[in-house]
mmCIF file as Biopython writes it, N, C-alpha, C and O atoms, coordinates in Angstrom:
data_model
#
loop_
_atom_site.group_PDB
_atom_site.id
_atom_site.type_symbol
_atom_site.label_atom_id
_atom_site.label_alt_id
_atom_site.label_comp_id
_atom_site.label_asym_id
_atom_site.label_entity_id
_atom_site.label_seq_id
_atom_site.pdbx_PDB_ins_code
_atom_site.Cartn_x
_atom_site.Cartn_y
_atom_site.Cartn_z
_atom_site.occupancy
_atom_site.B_iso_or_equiv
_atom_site.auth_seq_id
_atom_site.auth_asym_id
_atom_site.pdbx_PDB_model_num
ATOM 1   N N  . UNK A ? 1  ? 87.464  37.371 -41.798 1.0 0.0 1  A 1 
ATOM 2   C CA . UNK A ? 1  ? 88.034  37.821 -43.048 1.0 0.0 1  A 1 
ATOM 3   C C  . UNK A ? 1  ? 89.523  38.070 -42.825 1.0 0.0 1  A 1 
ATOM 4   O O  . UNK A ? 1  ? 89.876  38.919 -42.006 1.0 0.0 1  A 1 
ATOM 5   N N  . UNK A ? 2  ? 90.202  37.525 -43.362 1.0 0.0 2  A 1 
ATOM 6   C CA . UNK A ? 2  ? 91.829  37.809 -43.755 1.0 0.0 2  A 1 
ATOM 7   C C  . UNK A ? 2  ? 92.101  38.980 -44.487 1.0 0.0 2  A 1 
ATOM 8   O O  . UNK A ? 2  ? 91.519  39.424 -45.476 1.0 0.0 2  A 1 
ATOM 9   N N  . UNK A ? 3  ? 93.407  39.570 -43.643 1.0 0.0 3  A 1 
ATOM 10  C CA . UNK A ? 3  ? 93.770  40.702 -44.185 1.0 0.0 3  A 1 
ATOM 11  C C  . UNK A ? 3  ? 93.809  41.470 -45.535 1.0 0.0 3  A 1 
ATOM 12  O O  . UNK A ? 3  ? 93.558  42.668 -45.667 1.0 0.0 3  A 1 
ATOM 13  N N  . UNK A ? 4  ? 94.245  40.395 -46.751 1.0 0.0 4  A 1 
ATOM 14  C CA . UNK A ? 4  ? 94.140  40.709 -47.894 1.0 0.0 4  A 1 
ATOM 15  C C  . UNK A ? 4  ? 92.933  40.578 -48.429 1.0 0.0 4  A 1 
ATOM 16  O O  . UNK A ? 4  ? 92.817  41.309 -49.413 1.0 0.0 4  A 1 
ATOM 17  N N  . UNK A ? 5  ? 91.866  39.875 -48.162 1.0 0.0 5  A 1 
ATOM 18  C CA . UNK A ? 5  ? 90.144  39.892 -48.033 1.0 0.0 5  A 1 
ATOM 19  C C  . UNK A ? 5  ? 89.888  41.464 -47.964 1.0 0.0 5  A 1 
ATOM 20  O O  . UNK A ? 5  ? 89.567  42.230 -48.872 1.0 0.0 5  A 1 
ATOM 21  N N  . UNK A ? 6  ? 90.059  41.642 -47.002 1.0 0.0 6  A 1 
ATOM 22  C CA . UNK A ? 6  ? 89.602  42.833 -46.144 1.0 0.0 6  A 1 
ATOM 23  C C  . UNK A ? 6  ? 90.516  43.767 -46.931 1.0 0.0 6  A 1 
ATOM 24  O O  . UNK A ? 6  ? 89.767  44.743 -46.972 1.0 0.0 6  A 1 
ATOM 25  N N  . UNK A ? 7  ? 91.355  44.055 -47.429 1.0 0.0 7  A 1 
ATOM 26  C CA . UNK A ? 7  ? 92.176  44.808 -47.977 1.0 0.0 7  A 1 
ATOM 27  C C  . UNK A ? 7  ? 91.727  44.702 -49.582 1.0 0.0 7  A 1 
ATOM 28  O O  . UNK A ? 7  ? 91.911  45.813 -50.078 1.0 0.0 7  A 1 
ATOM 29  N N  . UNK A ? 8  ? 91.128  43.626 -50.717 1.0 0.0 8  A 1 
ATOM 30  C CA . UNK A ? 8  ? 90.455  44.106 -51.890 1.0 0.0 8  A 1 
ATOM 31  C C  . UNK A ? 8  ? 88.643  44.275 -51.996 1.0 0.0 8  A 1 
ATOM 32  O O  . UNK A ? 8  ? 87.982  44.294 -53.035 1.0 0.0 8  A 1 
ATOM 33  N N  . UNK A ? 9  ? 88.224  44.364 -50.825 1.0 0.0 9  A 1 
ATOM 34  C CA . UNK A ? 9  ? 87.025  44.947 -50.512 1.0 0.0 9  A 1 
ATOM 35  C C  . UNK A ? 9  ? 87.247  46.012 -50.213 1.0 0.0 9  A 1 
ATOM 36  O O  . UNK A ? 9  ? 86.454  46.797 -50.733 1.0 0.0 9  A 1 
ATOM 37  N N  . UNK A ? 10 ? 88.320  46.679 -49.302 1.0 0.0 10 A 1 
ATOM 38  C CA . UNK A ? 10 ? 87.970  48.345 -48.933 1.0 0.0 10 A 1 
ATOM 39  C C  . UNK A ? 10 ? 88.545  48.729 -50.153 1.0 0.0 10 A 1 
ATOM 40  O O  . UNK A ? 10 ? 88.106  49.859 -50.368 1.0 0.0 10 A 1 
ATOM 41  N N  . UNK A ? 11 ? 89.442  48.330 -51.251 1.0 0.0 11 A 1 
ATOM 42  C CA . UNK A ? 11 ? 89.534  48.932 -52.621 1.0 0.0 11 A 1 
ATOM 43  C C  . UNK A ? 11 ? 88.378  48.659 -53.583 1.0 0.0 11 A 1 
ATOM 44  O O  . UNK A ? 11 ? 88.624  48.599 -54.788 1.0 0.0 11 A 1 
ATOM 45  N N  . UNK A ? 12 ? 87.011  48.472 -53.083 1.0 0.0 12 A 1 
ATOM 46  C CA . UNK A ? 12 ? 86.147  48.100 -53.961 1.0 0.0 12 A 1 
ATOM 47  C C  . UNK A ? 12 ? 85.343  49.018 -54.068 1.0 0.0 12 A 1 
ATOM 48  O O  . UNK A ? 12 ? 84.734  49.426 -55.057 1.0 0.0 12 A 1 
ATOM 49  N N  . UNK A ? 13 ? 85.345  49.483 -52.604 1.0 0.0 13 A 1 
ATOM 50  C CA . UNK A ? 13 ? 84.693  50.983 -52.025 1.0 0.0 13 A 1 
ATOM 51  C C  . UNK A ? 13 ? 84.516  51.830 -53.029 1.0 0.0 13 A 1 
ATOM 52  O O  . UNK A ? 13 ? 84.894  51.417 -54.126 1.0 0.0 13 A 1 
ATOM 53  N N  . UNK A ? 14 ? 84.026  52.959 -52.979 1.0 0.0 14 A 1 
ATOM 54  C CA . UNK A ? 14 ? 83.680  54.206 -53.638 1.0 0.0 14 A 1 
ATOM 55  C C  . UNK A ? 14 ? 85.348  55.430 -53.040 1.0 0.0 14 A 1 
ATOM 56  O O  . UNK A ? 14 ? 85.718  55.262 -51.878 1.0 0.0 14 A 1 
ATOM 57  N N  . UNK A ? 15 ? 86.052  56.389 -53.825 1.0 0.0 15 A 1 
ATOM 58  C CA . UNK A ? 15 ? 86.879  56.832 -52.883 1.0 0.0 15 A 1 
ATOM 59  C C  . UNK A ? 15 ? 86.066  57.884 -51.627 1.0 0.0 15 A 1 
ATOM 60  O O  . UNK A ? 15 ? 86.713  57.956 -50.582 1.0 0.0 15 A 1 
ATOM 61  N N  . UNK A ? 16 ? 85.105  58.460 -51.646 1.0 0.0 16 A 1 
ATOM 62  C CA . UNK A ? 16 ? 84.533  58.934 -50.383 1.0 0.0 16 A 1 
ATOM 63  C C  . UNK A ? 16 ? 84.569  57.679 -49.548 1.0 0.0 16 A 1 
ATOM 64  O O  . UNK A ? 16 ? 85.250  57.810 -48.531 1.0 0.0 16 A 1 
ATOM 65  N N  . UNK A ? 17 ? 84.032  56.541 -49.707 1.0 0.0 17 A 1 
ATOM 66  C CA . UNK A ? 17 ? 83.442  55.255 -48.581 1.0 0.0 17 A 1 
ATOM 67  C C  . UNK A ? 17 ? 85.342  55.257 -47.960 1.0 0.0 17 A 1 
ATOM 68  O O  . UNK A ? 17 ? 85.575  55.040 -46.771 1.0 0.0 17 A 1 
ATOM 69  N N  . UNK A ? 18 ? 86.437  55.515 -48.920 1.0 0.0 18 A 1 
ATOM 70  C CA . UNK A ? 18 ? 87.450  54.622 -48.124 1.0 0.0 18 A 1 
ATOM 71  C C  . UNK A ? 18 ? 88.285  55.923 -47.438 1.0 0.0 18 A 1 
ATOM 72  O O  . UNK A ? 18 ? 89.115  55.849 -46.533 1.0 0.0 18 A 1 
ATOM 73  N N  . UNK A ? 19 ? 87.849  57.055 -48.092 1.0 0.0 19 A 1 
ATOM 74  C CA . UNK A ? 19 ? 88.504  58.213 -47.000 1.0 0.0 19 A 1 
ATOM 75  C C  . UNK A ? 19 ? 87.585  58.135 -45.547 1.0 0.0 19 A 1 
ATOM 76  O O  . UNK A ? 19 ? 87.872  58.526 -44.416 1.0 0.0 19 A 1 
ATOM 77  N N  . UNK A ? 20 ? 86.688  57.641 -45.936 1.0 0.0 20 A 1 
ATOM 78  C CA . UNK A ? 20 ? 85.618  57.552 -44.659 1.0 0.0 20 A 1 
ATOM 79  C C  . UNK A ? 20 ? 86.353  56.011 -43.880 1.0 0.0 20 A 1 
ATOM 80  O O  . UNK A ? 20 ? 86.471  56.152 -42.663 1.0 0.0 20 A 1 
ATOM 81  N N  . UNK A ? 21 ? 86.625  55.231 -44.181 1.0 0.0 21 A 1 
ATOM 82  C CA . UNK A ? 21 ? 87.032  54.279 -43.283 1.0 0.0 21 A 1 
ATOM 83  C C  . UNK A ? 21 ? 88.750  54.696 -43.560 1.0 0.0 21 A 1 
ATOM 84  O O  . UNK A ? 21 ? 88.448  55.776 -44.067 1.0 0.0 21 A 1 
ATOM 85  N N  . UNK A ? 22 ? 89.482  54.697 -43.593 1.0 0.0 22 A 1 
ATOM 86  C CA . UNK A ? 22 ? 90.639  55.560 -43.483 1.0 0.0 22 A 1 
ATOM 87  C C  . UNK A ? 22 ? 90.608  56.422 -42.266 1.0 0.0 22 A 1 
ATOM 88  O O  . UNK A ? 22 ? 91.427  56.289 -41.358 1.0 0.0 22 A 1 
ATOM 89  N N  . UNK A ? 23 ? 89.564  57.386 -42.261 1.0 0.0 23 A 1 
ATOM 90  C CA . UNK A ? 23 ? 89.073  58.479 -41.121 1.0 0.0 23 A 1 
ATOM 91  C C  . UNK A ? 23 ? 88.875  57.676 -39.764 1.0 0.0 23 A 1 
ATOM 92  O O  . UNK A ? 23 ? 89.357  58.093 -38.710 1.0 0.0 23 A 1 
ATOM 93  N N  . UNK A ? 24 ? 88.105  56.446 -39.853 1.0 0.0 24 A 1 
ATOM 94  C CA . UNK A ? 24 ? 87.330  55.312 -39.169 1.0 0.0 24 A 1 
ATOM 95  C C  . UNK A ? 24 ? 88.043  54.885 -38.335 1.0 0.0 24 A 1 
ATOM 96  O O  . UNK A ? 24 ? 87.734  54.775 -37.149 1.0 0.0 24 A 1 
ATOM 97  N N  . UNK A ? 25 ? 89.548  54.453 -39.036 1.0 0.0 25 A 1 
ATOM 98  C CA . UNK A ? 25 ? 90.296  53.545 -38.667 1.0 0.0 25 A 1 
ATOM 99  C C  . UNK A ? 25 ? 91.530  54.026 -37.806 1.0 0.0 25 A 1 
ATOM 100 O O  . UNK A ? 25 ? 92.007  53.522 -36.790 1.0 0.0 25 A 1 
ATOM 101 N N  . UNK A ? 26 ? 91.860  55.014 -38.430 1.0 0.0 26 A 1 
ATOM 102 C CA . UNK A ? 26 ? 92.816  56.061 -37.718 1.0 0.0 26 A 1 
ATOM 103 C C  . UNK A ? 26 ? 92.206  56.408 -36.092 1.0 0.0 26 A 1 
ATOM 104 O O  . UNK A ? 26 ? 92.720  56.188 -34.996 1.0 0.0 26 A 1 
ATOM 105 N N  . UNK A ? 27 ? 91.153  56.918 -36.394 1.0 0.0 27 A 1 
ATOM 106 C CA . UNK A ? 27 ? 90.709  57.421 -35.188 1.0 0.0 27 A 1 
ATOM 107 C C  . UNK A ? 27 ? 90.239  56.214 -34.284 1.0 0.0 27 A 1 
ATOM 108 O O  . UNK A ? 27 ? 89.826  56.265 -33.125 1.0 0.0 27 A 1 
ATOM 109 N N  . UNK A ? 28 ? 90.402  55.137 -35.087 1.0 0.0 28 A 1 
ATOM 110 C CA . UNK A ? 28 ? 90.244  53.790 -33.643 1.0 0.0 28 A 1 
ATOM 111 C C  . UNK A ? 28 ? 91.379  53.491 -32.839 1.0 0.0 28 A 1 
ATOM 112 O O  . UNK A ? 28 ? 91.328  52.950 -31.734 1.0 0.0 28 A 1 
ATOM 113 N N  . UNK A ? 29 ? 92.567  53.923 -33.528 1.0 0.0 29 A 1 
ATOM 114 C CA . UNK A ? 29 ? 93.744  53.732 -32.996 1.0 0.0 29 A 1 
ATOM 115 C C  . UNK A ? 29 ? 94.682  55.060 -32.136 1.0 0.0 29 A 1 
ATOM 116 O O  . UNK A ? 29 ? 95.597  54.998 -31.315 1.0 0.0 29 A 1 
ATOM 117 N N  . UNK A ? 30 ? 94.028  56.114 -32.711 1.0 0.0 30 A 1 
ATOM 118 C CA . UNK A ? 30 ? 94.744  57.352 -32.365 1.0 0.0 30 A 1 
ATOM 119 C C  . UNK A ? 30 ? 94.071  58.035 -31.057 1.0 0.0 30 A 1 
ATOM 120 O O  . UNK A ? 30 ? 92.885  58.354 -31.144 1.0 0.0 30 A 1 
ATOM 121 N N  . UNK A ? 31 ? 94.799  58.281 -29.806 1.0 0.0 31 A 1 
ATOM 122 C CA . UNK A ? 31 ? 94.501  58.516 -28.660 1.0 0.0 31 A 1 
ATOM 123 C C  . UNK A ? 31 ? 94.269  60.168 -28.365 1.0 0.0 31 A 1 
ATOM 124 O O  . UNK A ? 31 ? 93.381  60.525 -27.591 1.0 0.0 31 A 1 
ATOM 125 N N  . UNK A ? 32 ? 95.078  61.067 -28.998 1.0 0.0 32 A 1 
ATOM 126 C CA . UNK A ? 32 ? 95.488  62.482 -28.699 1.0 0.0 32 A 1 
ATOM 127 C C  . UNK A ? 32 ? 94.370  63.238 -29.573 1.0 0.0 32 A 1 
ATOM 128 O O  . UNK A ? 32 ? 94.192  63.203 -30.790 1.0 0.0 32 A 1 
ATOM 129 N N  . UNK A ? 33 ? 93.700  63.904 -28.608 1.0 0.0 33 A 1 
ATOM 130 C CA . UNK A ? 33 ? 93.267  65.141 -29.483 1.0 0.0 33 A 1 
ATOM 131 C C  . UNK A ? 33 ? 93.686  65.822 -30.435 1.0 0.0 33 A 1 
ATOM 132 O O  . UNK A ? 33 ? 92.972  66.111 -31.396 1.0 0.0 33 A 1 
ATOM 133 N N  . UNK A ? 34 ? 95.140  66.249 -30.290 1.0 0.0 34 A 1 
ATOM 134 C CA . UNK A ? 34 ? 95.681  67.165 -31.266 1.0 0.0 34 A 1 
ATOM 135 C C  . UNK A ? 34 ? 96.082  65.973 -32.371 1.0 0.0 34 A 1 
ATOM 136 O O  . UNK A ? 34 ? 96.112  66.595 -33.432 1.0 0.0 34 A 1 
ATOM 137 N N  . UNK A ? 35 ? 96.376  64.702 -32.636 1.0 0.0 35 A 1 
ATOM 138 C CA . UNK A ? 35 ? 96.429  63.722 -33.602 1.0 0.0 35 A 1 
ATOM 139 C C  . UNK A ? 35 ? 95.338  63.765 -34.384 1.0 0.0 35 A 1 
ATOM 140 O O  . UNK A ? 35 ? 95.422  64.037 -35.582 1.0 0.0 35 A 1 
ATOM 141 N N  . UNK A ? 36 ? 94.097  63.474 -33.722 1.0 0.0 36 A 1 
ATOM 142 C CA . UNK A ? 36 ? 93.255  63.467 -34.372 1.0 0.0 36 A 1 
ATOM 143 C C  . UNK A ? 36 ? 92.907  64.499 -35.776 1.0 0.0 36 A 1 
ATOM 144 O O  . UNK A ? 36 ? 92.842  64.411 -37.002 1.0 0.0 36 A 1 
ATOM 145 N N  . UNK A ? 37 ? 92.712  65.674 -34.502 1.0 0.0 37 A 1 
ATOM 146 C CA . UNK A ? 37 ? 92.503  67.307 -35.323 1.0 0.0 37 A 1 
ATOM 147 C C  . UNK A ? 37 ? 93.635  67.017 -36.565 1.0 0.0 37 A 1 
ATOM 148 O O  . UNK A ? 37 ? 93.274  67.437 -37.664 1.0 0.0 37 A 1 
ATOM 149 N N  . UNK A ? 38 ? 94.527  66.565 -36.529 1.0 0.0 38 A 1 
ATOM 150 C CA . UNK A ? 38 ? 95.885  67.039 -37.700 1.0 0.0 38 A 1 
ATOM 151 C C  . UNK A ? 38 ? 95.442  65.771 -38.727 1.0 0.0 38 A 1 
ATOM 152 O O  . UNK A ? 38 ? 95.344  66.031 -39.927 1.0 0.0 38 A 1 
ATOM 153 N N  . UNK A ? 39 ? 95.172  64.382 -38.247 1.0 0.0 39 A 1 
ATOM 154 C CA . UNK A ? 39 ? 94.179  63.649 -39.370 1.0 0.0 39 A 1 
ATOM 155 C C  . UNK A ? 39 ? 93.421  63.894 -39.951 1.0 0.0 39 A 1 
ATOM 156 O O  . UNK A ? 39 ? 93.451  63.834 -41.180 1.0 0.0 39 A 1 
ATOM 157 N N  . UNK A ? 40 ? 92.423  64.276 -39.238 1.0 0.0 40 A 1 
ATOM 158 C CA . UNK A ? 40 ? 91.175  65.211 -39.744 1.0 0.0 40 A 1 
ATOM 159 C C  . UNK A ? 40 ? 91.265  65.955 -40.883 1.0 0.0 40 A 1 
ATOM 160 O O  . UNK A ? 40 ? 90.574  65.680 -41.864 1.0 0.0 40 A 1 
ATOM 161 N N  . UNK A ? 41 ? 92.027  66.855 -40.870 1.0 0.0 41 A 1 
ATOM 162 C CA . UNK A ? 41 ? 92.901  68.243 -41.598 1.0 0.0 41 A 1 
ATOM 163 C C  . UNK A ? 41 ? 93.408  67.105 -42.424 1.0 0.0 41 A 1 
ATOM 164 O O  . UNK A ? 41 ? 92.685  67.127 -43.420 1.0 0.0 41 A 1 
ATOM 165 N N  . UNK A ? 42 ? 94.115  66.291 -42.527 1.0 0.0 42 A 1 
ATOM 166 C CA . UNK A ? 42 ? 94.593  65.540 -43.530 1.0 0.0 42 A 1 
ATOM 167 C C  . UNK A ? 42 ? 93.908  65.016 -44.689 1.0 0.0 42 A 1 
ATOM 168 O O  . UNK A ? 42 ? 94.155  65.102 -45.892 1.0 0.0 42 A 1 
ATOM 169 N N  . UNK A ? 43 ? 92.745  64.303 -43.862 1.0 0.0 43 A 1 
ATOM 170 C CA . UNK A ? 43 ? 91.638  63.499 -44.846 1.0 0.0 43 A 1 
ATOM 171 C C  . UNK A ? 43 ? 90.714  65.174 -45.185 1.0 0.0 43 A 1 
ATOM 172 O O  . UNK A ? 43 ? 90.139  64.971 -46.255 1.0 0.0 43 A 1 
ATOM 173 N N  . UNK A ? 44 ? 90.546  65.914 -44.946 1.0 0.0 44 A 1 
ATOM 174 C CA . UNK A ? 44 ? 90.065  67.171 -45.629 1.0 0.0 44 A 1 
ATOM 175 C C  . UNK A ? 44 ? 91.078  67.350 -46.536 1.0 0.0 44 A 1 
ATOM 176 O O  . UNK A ? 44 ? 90.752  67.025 -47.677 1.0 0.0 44 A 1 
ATOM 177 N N  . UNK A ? 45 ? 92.240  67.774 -46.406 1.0 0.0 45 A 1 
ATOM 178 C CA . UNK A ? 45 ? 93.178  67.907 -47.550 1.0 0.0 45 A 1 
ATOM 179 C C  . UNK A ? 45 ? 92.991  67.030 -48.451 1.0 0.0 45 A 1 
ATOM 180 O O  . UNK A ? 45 ? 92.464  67.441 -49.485 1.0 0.0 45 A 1 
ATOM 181 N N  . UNK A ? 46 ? 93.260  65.941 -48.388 1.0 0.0 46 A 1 
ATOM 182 C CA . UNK A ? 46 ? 92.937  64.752 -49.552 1.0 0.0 46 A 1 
ATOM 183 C C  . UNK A ? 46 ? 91.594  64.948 -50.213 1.0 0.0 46 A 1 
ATOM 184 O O  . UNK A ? 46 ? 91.480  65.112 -51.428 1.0 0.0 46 A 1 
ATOM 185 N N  . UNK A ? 47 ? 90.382  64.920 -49.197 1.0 0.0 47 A 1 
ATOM 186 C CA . UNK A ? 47 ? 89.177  65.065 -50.094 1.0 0.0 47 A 1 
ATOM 187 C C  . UNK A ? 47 ? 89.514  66.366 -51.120 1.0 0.0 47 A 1 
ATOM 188 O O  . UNK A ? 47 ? 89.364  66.298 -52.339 1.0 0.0 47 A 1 
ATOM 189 N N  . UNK A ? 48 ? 89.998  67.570 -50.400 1.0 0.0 48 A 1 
ATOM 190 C CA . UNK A ? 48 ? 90.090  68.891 -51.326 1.0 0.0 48 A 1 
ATOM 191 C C  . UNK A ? 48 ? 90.446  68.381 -52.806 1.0 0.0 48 A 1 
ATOM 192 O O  . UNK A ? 48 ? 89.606  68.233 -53.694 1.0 0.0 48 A 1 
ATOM 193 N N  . UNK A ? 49 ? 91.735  68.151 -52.926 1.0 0.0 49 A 1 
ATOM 194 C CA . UNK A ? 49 ? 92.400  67.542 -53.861 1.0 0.0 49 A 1 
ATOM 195 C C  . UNK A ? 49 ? 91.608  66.571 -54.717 1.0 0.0 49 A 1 
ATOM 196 O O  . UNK A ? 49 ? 91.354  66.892 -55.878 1.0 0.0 49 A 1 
ATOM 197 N N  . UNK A ? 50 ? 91.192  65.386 -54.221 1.0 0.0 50 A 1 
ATOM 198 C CA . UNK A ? 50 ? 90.474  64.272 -54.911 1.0 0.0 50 A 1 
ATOM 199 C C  . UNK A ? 50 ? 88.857  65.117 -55.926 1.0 0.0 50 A 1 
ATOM 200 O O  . UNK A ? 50 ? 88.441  64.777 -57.034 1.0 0.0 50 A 1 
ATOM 201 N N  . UNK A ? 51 ? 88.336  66.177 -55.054 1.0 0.0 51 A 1 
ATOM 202 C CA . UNK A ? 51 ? 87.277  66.793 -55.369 1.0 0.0 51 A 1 
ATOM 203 C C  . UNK A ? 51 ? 87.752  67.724 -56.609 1.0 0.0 51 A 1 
ATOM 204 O O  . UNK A ? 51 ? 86.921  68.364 -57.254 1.0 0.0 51 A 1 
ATOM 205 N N  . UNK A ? 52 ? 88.790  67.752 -56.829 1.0 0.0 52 A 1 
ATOM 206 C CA . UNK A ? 52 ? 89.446  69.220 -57.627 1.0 0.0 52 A 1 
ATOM 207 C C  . UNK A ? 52 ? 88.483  70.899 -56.865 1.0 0.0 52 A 1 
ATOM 208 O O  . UNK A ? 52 ? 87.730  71.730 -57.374 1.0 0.0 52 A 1 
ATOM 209 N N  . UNK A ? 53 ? 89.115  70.687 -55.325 1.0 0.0 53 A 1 
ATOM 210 C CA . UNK A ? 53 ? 88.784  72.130 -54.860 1.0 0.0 53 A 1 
ATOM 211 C C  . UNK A ? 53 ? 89.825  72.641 -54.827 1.0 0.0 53 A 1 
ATOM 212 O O  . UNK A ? 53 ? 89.833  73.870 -54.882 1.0 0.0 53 A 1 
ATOM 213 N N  . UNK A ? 54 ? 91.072  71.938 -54.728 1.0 0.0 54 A 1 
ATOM 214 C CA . UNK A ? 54 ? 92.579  72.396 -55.055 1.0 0.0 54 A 1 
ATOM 215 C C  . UNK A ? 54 ? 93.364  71.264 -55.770 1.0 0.0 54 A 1 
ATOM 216 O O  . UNK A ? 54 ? 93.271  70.045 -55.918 1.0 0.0 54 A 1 
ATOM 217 N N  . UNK A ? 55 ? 94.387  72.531 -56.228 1.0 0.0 55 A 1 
ATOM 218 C CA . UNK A ? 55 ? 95.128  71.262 -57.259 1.0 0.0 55 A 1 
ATOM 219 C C  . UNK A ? 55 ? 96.281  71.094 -56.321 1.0 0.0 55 A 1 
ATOM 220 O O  . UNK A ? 55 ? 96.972  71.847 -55.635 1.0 0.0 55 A 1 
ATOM 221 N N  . UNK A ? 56 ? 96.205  69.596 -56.601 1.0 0.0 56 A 1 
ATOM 222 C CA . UNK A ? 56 ? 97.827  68.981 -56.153 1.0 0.0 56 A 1 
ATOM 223 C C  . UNK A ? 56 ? 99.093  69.607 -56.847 1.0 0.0 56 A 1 
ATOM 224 O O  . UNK A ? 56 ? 99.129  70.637 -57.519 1.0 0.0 56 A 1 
ATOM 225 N N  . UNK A ? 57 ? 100.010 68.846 -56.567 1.0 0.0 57 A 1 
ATOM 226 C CA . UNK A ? 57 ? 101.479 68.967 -56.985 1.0 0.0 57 A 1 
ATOM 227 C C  . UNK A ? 57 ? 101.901 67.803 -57.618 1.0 0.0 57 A 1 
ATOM 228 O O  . UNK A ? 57 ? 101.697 66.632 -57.300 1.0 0.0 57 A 1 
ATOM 229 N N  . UNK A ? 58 ? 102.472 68.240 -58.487 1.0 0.0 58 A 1 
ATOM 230 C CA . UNK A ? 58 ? 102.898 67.229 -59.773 1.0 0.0 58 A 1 
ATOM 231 C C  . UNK A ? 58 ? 103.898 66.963 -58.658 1.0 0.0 58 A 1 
ATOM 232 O O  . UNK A ? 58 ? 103.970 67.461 -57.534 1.0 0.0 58 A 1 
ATOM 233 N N  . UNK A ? 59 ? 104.738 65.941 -59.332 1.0 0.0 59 A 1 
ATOM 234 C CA . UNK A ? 59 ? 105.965 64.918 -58.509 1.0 0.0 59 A 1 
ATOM 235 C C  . UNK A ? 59 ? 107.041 66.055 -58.594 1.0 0.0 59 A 1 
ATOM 236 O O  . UNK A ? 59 ? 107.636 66.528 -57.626 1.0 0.0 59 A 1 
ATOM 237 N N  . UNK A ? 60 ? 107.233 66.503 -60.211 1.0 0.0 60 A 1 
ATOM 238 C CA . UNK A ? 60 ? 108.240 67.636 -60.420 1.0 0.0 60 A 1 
ATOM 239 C C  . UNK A ? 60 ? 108.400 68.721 -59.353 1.0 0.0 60 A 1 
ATOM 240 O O  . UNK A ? 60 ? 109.454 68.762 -58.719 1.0 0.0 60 A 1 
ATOM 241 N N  . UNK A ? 61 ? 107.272 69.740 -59.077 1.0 0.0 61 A 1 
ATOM 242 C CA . UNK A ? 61 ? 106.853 70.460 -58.387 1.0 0.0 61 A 1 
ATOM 243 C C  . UNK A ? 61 ? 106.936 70.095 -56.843 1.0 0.0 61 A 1 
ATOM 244 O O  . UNK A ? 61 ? 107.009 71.019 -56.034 1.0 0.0 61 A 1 
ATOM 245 N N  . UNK A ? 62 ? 106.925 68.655 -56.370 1.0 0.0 62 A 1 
ATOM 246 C CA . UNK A ? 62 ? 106.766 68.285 -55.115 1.0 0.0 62 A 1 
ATOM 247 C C  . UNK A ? 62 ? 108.253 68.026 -54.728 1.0 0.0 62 A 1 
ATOM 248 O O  . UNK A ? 62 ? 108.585 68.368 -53.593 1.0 0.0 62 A 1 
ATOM 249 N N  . UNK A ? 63 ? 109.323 67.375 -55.667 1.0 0.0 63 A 1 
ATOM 250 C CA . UNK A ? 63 ? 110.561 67.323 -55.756 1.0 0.0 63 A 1 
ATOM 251 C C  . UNK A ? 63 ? 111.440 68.980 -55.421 1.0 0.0 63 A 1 
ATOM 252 O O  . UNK A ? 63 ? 112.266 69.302 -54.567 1.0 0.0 63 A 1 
ATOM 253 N N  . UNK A ? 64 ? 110.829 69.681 -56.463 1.0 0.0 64 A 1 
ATOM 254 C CA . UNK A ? 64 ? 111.013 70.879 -56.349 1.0 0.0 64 A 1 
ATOM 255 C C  . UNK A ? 64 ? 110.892 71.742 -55.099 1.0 0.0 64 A 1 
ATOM 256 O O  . UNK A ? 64 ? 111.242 72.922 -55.142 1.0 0.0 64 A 1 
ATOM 257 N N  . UNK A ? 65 ? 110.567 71.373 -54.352 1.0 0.0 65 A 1 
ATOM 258 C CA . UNK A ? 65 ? 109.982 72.547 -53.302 1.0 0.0 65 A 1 
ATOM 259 C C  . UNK A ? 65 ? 110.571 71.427 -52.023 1.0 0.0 65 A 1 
ATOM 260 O O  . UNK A ? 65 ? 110.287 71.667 -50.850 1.0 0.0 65 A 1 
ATOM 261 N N  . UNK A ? 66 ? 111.423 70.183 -52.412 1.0 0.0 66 A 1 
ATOM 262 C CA . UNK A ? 66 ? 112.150 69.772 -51.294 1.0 0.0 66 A 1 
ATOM 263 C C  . UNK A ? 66 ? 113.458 70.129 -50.950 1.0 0.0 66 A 1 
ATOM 264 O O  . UNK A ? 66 ? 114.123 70.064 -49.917 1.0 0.0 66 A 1 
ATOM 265 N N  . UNK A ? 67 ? 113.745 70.720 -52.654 1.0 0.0 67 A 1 
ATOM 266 C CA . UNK A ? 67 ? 115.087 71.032 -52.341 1.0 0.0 67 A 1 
ATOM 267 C C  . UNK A ? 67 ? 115.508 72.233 -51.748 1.0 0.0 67 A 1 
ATOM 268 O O  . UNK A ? 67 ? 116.702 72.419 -51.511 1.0 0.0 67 A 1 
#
């Protein structure tokens, strides 16, 4: 399968199935314990958000809090 194959099948996914291969894929490549743990924590953050267990940040709000 060719990249872009393989790239509108994992968008065909369910979004749990592609935070799960996201999770999958990272951790095939990522060597460090402490990488991992901070991915991990990442794709939990995202699920939080995607689940509405917390609310994101509007763009305004995300702009906002760079300056």
């Amino acid at each position: 399968m060719i990249p872009s194959e393989l790239s509108r099948s994992a968008l065909c996914l369910s979004p749990e199935e592609r935070l799960e291969l996201a999770r999958q894929l990272v951790e095939s490549v990522v060597t460090t314990e402490k990488v991992v743990e901070a991915v991990e924590e990442g794709a939990q953050r995202i699920e939080d958000v995607a689940h509405g267990r917390v609310l994101g940040l509007t763009e305004e709000q995300y702009r906002t809090a760079l300056e």
